[in-house]
N, C-alpha and C positions, 0 to 999 in steps of 0.2 A: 504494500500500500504506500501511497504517497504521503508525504508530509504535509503535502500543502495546508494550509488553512484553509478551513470550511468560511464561506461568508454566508451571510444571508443578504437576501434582497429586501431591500430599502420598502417599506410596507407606507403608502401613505397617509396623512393623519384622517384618522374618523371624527366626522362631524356629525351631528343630529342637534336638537331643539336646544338644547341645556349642557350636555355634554363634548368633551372635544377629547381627543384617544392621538398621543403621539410615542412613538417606540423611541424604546430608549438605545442607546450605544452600548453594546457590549460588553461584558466584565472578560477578568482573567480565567474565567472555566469558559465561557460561551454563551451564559444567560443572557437573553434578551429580554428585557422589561418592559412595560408599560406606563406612561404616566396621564393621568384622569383627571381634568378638567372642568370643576362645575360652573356654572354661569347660575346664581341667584334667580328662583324662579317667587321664592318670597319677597314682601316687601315690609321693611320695618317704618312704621309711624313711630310718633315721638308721640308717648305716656303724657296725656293732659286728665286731670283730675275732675270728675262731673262738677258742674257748678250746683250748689249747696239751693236749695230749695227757700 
């Protein structure tokens, strides 16, 4: 068998509504990672106190 190094093919990033999926680089064994991207689909208001009767 050959030596060469094994690559993998450049995967490109996954989008959808909220999420976004980009591969990561390589380690020293060969793992290929993933990194996961959420985009806020809540929305924070600012706590105001009911006015008093």
């Amino acid at each position: 068998m050959s030596e060469a190094k094994k690559t993998r093919i450049k995967v490109p990033d996954g989008k959808s509504r909220y999420l976004i999926t980009r591969q990561k680089e390589a380690n020293d064994k060969g793992y290929i990672g993933y990194d996961t991207i959420w985009e806020s689909f809540q929305k924070e208001v600012k706590y105001e106190t009911p006015k008093r009767p």
